[in-house]
N, CA, C and O atoms as CSV, one atom per row, in Angstrom:
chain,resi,resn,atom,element,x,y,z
A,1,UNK,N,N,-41.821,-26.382,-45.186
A,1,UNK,CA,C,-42.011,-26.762,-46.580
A,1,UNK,C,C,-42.161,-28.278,-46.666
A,1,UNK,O,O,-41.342,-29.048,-46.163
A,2,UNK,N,N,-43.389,-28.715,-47.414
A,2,UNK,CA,C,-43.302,-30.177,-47.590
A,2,UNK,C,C,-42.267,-30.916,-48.424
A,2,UNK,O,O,-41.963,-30.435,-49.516
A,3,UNK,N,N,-41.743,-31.957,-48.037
A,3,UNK,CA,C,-40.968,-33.023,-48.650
A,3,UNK,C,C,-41.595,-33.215,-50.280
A,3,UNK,O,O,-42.804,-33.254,-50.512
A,4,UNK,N,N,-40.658,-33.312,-51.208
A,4,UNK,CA,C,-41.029,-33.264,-52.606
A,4,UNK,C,C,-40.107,-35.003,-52.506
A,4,UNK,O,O,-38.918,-35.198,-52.253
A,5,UNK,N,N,-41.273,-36.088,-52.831
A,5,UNK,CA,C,-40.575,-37.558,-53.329
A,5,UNK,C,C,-40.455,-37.364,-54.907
A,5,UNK,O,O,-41.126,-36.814,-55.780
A,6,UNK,N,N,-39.333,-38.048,-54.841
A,6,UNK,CA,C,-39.313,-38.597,-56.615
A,6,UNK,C,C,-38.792,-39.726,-56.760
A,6,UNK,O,O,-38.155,-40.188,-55.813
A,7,UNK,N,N,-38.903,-40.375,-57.820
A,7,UNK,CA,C,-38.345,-41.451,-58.157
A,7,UNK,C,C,-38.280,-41.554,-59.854
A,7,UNK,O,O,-39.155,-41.599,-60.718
A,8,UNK,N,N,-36.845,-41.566,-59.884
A,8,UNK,CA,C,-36.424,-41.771,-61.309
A,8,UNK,C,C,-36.820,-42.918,-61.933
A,8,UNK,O,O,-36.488,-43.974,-61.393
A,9,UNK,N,N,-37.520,-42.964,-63.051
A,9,UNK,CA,C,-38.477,-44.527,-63.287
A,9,UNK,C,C,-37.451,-44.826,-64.662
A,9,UNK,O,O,-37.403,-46.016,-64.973
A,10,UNK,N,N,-36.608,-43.857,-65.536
A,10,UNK,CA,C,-36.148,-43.725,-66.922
A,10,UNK,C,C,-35.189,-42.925,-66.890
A,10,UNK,O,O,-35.452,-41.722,-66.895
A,11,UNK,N,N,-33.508,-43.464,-66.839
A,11,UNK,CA,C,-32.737,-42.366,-67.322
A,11,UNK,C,C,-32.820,-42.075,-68.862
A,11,UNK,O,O,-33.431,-43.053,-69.293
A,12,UNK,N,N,-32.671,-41.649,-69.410
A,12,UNK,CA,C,-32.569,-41.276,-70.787
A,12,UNK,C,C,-31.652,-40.910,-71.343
A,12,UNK,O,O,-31.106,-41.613,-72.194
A,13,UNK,N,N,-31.097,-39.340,-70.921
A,13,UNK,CA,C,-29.957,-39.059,-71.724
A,13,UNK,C,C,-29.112,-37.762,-70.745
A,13,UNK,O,O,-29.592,-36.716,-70.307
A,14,UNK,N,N,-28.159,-38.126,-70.660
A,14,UNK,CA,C,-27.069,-36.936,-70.212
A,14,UNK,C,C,-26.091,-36.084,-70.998
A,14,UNK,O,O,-24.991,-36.323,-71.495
A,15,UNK,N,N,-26.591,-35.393,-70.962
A,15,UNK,CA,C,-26.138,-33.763,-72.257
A,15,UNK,C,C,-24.997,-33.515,-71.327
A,15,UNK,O,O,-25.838,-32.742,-70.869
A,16,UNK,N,N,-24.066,-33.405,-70.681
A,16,UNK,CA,C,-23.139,-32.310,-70.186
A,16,UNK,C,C,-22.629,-32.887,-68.180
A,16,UNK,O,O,-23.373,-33.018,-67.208
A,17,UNK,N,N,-21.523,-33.031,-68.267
A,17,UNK,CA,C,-21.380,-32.526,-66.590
A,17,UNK,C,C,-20.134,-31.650,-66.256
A,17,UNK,O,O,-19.074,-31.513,-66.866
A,18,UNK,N,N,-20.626,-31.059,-65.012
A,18,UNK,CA,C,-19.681,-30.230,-64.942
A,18,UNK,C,C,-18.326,-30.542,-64.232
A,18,UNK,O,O,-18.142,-31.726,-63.948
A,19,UNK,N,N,-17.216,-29.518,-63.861
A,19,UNK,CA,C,-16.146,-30.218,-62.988
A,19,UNK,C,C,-16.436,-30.894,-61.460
A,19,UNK,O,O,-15.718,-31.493,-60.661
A,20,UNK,N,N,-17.424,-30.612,-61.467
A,20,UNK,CA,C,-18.047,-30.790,-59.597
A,20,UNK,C,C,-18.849,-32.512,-59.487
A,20,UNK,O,O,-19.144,-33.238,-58.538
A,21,UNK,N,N,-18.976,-32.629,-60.956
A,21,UNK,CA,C,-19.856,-34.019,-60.777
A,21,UNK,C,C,-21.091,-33.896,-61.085
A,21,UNK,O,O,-21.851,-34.816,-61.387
A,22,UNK,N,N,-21.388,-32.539,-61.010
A,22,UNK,CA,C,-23.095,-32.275,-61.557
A,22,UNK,C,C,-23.309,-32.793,-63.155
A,22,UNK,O,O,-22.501,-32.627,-64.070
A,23,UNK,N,N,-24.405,-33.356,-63.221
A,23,UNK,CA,C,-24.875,-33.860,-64.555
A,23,UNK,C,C,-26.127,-33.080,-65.129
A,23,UNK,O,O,-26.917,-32.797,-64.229
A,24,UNK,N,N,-26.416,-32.768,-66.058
A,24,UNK,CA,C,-27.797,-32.141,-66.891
A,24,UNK,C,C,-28.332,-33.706,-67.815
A,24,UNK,O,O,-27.801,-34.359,-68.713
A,25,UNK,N,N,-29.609,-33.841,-67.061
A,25,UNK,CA,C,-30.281,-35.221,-67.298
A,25,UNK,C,C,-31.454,-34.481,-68.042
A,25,UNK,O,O,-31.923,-33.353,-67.894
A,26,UNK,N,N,-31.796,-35.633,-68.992
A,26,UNK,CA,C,-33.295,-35.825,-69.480
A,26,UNK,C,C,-33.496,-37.170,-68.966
A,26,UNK,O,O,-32.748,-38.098,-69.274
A,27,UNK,N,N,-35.114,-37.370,-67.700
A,27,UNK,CA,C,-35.323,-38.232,-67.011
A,27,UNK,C,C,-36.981,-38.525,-67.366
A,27,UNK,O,O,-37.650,-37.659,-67.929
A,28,UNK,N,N,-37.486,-39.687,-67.017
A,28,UNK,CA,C,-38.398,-40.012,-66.703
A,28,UNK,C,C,-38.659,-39.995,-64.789
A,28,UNK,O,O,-38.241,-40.836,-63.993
A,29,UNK,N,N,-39.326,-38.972,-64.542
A,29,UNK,CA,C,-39.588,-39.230,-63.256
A,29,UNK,C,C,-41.255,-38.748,-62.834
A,29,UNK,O,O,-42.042,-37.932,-63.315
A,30,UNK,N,N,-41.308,-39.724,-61.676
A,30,UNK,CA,C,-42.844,-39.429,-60.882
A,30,UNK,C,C,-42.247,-38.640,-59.694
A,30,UNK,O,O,-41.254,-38.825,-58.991
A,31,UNK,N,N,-43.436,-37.472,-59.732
A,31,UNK,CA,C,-43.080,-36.614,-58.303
A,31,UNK,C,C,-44.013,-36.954,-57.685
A,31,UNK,O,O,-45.098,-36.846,-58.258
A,32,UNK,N,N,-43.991,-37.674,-55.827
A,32,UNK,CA,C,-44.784,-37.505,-55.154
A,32,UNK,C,C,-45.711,-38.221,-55.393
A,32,UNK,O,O,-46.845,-37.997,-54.970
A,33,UNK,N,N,-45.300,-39.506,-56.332
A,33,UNK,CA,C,-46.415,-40.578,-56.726
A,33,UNK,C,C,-47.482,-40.217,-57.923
A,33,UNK,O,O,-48.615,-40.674,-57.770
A,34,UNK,N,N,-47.288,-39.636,-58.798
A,34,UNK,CA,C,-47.668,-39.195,-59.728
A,34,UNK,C,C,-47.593,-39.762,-60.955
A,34,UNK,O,O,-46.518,-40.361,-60.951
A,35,UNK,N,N,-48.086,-39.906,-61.933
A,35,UNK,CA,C,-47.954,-40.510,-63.243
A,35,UNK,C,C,-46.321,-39.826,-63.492
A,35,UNK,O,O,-46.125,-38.616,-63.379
A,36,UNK,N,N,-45.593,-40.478,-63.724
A,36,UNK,CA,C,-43.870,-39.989,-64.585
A,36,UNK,C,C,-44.265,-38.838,-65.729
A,36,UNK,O,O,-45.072,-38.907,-66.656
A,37,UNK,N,N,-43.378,-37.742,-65.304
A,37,UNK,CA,C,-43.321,-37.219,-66.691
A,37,UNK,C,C,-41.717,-36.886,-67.171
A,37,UNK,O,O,-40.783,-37.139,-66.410
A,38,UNK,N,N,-41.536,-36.376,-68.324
A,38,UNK,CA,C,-40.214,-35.946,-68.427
A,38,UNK,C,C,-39.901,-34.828,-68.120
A,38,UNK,O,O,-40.671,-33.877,-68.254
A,39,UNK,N,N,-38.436,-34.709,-67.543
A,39,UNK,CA,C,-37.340,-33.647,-66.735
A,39,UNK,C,C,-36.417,-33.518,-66.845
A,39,UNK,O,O,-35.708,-34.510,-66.675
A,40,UNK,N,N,-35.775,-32.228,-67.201
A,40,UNK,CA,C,-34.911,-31.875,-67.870
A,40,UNK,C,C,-34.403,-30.612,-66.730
A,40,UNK,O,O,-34.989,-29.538,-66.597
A,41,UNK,N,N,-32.827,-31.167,-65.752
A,41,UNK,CA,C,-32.251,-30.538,-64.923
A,41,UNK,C,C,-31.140,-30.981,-64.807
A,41,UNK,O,O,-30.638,-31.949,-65.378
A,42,UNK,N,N,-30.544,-30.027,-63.777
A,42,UNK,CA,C,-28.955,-30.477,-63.174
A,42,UNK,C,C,-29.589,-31.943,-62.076
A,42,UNK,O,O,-30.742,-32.373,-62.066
A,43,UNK,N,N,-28.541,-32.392,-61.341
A,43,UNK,CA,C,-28.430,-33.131,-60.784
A,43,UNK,C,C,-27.014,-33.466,-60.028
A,43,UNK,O,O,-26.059,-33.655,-60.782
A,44,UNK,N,N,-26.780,-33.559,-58.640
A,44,UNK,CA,C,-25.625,-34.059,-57.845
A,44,UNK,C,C,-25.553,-34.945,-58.345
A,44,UNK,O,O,-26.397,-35.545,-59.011
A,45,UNK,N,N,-23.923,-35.321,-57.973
A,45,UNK,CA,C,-23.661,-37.558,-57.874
A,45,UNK,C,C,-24.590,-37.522,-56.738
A,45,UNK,O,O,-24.886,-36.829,-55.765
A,46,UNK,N,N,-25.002,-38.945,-57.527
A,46,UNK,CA,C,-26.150,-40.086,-57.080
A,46,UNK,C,C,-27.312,-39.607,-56.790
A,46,UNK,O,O,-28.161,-40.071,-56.028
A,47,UNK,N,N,-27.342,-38.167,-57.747
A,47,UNK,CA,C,-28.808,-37.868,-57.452
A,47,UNK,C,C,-29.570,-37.499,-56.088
A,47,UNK,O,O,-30.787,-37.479,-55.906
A,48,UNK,N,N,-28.293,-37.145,-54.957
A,48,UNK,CA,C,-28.459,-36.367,-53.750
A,48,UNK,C,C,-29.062,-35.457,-53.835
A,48,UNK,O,O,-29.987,-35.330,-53.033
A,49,UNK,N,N,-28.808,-34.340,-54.898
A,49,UNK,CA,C,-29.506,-33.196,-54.585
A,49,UNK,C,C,-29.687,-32.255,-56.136
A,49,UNK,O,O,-28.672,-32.151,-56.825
A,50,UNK,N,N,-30.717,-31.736,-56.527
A,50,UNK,CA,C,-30.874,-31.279,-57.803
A,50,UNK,C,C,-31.344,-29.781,-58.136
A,50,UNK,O,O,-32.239,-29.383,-57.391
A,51,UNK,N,N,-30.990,-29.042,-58.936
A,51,UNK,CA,C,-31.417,-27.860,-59.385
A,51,UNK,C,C,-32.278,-27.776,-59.954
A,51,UNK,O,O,-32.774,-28.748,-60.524
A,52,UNK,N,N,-32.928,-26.196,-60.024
A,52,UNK,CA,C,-34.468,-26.397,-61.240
A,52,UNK,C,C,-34.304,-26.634,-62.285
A,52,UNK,O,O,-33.162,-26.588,-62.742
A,53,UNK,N,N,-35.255,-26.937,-62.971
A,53,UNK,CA,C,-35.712,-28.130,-64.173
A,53,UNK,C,C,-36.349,-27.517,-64.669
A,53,UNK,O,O,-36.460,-26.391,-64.186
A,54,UNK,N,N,-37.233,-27.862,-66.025
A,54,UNK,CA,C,-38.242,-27.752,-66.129
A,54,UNK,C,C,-39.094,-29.398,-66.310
A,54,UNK,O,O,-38.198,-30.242,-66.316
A,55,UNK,N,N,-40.523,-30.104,-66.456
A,55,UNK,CA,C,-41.140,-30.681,-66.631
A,55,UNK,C,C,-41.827,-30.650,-67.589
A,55,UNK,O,O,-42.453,-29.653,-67.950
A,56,UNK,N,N,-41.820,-32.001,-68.293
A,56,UNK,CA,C,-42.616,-31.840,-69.054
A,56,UNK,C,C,-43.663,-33.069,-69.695
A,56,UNK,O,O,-43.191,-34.181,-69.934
A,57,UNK,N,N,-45.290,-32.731,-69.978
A,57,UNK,CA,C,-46.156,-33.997,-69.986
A,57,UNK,C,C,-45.523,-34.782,-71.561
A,57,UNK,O,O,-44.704,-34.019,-72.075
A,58,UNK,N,N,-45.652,-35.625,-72.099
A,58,UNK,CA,C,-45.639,-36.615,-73.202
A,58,UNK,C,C,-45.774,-35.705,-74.439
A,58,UNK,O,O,-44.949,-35.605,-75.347
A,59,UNK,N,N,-46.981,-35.040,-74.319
A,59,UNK,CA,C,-47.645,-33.799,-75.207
A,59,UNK,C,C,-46.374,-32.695,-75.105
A,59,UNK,O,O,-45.881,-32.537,-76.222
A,60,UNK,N,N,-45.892,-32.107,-74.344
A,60,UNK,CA,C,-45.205,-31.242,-74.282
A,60,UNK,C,C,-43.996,-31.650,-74.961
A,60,UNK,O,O,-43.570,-30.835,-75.780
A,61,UNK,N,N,-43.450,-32.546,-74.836
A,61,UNK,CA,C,-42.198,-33.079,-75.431
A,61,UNK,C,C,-42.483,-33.072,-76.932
A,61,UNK,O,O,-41.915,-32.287,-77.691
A,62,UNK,N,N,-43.056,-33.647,-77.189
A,62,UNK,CA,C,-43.720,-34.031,-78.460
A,62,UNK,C,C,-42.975,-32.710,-79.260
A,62,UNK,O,O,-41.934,-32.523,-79.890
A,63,UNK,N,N,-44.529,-31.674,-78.705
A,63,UNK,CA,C,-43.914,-30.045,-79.252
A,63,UNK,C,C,-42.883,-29.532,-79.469
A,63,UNK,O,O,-42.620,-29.142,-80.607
A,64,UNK,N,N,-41.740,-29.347,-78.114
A,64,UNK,CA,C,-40.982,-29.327,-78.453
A,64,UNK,C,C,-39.667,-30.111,-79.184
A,64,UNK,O,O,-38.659,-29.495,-79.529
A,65,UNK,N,N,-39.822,-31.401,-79.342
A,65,UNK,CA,C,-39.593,-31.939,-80.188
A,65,UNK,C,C,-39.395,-31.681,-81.659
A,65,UNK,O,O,-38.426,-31.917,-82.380
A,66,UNK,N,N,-40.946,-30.958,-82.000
A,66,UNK,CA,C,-41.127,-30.672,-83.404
A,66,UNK,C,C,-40.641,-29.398,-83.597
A,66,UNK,O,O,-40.382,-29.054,-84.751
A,67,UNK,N,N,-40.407,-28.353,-82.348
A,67,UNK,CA,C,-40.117,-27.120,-82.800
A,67,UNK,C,C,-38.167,-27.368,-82.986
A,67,UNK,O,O,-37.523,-26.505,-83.583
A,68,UNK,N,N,-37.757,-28.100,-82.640
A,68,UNK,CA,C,-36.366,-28.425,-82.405
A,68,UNK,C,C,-36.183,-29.203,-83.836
A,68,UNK,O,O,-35.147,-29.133,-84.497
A,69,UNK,N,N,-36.813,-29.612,-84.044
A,69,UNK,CA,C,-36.810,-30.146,-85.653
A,69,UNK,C,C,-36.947,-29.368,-87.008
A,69,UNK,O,O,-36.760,-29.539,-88.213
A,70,UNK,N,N,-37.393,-28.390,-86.097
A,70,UNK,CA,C,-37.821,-27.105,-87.604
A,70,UNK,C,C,-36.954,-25.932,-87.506
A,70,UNK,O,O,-37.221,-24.870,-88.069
A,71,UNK,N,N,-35.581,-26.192,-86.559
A,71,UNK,CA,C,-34.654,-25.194,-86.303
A,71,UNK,C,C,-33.907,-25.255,-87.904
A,71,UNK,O,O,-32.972,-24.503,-88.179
């Protein structure tokens, strides 16, 4: 399996951690040298090692943004 790079360019905001140290981040990150988008996952201390996420482009946020607004 190929190596997945990232680099966190924007922390933003941390919703929750658990007793273990795990954190649930909303991030600005580039995968693999990519334009940054936003990501929304768990995360180890110091960002060693992370669970699935989902991603999302500028546009996508946006949306859900607005649907979170019309709750």
């Amino acid at each position: 399996m190929a190596e997945i790079k990232f680099e966190i360019t924007k922390q933003i905001a941390v919703f929750s951690e658990t007793s273990k140290g795990w954190t649930k981040e909303l991030n600005l990150i580039s995968w693999n040298g990519r334009e940054p988008k936003y990501d929304i996952r768990d995360w180890a201390p110091n960002h060693e090692k992370m669970g699935k996420g989902v991603t999302l482009s500028k546009e996508e946020l946006d949306k859900l943004l607005e649907a979170m607004n019309s709750l």
